[in-house]
C-alpha positions in Angstrom: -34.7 -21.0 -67.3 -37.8 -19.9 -65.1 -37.8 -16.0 -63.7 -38.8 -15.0 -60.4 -40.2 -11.4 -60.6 -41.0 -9.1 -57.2 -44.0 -7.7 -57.5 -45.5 -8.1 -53.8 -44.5 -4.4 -52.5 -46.1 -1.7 -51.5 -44.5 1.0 -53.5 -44.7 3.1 -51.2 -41.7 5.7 -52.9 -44.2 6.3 -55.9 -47.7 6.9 -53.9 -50.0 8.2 -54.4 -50.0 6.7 -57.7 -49.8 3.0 -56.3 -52.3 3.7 -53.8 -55.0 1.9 -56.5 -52.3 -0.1 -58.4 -49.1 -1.9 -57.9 -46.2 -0.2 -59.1 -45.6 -3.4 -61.5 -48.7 -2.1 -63.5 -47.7 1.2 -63.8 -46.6 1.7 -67.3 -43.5 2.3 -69.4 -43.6 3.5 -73.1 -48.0 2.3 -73.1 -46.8 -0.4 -71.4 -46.9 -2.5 -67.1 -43.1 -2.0 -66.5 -43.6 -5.5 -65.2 -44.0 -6.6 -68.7 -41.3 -4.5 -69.9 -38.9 -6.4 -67.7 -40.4 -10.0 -68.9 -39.7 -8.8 -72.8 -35.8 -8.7 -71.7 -35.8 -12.0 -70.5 -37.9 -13.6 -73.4 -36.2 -12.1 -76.1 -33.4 -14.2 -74.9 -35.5 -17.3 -75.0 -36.8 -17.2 -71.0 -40.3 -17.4 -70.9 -41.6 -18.9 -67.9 -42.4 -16.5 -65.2 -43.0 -16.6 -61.6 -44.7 -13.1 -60.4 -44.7 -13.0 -56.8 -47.6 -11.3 -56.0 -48.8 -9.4 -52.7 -50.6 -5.7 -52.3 -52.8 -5.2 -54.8 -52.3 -8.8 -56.3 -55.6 -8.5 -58.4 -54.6 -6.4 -61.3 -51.8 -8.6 -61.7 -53.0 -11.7 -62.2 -56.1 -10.3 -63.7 -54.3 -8.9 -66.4 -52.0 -11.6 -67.0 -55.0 -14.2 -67.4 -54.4 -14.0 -71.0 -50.7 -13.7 -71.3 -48.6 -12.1 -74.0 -47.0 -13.9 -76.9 -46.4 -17.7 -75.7 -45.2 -16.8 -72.2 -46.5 -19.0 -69.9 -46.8 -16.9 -66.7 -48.0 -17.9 -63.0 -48.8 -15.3 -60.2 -48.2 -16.3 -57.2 -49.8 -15.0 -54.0 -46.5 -14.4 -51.9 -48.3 -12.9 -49.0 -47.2 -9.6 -47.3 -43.7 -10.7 -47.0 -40.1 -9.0 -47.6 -38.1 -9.4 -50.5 -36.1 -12.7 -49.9 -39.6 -14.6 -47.8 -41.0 -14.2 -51.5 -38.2 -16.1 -53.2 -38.0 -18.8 -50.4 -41.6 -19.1 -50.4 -41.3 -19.7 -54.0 -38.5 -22.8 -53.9 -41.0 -25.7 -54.5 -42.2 -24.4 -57.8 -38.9 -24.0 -58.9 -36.3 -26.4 -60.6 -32.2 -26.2 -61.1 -31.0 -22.5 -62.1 -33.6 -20.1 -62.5 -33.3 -15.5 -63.1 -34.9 -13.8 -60.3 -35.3 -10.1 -60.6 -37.4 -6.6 -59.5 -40.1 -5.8 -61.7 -39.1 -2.4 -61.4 -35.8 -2.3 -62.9 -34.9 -2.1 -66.5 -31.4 -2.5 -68.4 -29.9 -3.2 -71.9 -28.5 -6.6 -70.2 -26.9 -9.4 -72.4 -28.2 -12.3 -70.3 -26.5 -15.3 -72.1 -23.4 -12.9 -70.8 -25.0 -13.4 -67.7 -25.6 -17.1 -67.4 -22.3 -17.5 -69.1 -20.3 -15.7 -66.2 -22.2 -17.5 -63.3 -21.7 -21.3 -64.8 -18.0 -20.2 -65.4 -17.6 -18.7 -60.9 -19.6 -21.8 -60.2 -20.7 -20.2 -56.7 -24.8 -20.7 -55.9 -25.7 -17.1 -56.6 -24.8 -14.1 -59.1 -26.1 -10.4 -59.0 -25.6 -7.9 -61.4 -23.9 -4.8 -59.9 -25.4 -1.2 -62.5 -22.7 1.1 -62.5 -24.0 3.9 -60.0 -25.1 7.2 -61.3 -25.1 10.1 -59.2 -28.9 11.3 -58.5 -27.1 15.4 -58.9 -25.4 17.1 -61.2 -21.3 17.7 -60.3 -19.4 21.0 -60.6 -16.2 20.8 -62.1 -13.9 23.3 -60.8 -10.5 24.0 -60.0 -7.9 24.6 -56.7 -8.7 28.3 -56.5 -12.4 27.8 -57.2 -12.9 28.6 -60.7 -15.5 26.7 -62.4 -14.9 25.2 -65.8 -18.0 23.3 -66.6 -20.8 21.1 -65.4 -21.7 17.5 -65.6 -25.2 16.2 -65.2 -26.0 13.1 -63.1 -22.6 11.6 -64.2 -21.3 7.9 -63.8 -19.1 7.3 -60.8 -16.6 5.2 -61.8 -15.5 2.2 -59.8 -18.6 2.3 -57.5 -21.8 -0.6 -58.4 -25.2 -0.7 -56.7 -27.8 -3.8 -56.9 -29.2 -3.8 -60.0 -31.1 -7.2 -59.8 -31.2 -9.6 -62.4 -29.9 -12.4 -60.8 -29.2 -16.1 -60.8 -29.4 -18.7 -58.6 -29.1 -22.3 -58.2 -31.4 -24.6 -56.4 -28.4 -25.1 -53.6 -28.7 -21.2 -52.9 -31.4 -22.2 -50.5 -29.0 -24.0 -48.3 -27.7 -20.9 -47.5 -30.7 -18.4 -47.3 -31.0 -16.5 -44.0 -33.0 -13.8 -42.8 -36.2 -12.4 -44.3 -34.6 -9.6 -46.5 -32.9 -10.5 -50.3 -30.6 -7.1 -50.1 -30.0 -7.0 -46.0 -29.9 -10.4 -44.8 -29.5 -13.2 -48.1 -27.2 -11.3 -50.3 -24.5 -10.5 -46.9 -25.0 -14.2 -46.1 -24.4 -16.0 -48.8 -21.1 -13.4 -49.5 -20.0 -14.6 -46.1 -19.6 -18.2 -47.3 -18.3 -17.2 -50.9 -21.5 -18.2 -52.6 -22.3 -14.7 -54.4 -20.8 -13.2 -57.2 -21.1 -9.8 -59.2 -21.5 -9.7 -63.0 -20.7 -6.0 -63.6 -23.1 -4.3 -65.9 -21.8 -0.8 -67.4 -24.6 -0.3 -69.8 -27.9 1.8 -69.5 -30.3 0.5 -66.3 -32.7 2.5 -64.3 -34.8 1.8 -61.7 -38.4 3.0 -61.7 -39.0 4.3 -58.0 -41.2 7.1 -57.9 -43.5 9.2 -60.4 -40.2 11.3 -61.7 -38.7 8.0 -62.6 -41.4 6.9 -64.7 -41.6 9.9 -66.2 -37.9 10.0 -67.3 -38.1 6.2 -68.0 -40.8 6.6 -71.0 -38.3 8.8 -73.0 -35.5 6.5 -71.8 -36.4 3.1 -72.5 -38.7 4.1 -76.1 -35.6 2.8 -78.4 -35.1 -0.4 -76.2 -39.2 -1.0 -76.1 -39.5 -0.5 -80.1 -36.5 -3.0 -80.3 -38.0 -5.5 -78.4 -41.4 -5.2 -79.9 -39.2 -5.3 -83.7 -37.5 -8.7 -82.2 -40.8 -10.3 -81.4 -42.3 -9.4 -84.9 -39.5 -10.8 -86.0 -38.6 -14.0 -84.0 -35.9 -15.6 -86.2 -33.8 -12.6 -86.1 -30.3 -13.1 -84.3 -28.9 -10.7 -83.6 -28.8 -9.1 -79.9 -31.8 -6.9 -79.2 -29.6 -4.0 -77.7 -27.3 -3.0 -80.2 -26.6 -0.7 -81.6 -28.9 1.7 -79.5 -27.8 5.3 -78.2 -28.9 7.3 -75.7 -27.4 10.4 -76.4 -27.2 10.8 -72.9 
């Protein structure tokens, strides 16, 4: 399957570090988080990309001239467009089902898991909702206000935000409206029963500003160093997740 990858925005959350670079190129564990999102899908065996390309295009494609491995990767010049412009202006190069994601968000995903859930709903469009984590640390106290512990940045269960990583069919553009993928496409095609949620309640985090990146390098080291073992290795089998712990 081809992948779609947002890379046209101005990451404006982690300036002034993306003031000379896009955020795609700033790196995780020595490496573009861009290409740290690319080695999740072609571990699995996807390895045709689409960038879509816009501020600060150059680096991009310049450092992609030569691409990693046997990826064949096209940058694409989406303009200075929003989020679901990029994808629609992308629909000619694309054929059948195809992964679209951020290039800014990384996860211990299963994608065959994935795939497998959207051909078995059979709707045009899939997202993968992360299990939200609270950005604060939570008090745990009692009726009378007696504290009994603390719990950093837990989980809070039965809430899900946009993680990305989705699929689409070609017929999702029958049903694209509006110019933004989270505010206008994803509502839309929900309103005609089109989109479904593949719930994901493994690690993910989303690199946003210079704190994130900084947490991500410790974070995503044992994942990197497993996909980096799996392409050494290419006839090994087994997923290229598990068994990983965070200790978190």
């Amino acid at each position: 399957m081809q992948v779609v990858i947002l890379c046209g925005g101005l990451g404006t959350r982690a300036y002034p570090h993306t003031q000379t670079m896009p955020k795609a190129m700033m790196t995780v564990d020595d490496c573009p988080i861009v290409e740290q999102v690319m080695r999740i899908y072609a571990v699995y065996g996807h390895r045709e990309f689409i960038l879509s390309c816009g501020y600060l295009k150059e680096s991009i494609i310049e450092y992609f001239e030569h691409a990693p491995y046997d990826w064949d990767v096209q940058c694409v010049d989406t303009g200075d467009a929003d989020t679901g412009d990029r994808i629609f202006r992308l629909r000619h190069l694309l054929q059948g089902r195809f992964h679209t994601t951020y290039c800014d968000g990384l996860g211990d995903l299963d994608l065959d898991a994935l795939v497998d859930f959207h051909e078995r709903h059979g709707a045009a469009a899939t997202v993968t909702g992360a299990s939200l984590r609270s950005q604060y640390g939570i008090i745990k106290v009692d009726e009378p206000g007696k504290v009994s512990g603390f719990e950093e940045k837990p989980i809070l269960p039965g809430y899900w935000i946009n993680g990305g990583f989705f699929v689409f069919d070609q017929r999702v553009f029958d049903h694209w409206h509006g110019h933004n993928l989270e505010r206008d496409v994803l509502p839309a095609l929900a309103d005609v029963g089109e989109l479904h949620m593949y719930r994901h309640d493994g690690f993910w985090r989303s690199m946003d500003t210079y704190k994130d990146q900084q947490e991500l390098n410790g974070l995503w080291a044992p994942y990197s160093a497993r996909l980096r073992q799996r392409f050494a290795d290419p006839a090994a089998t087994a997923s290229p997740f598990a068994p990983i712990s965070l200790g978190e």
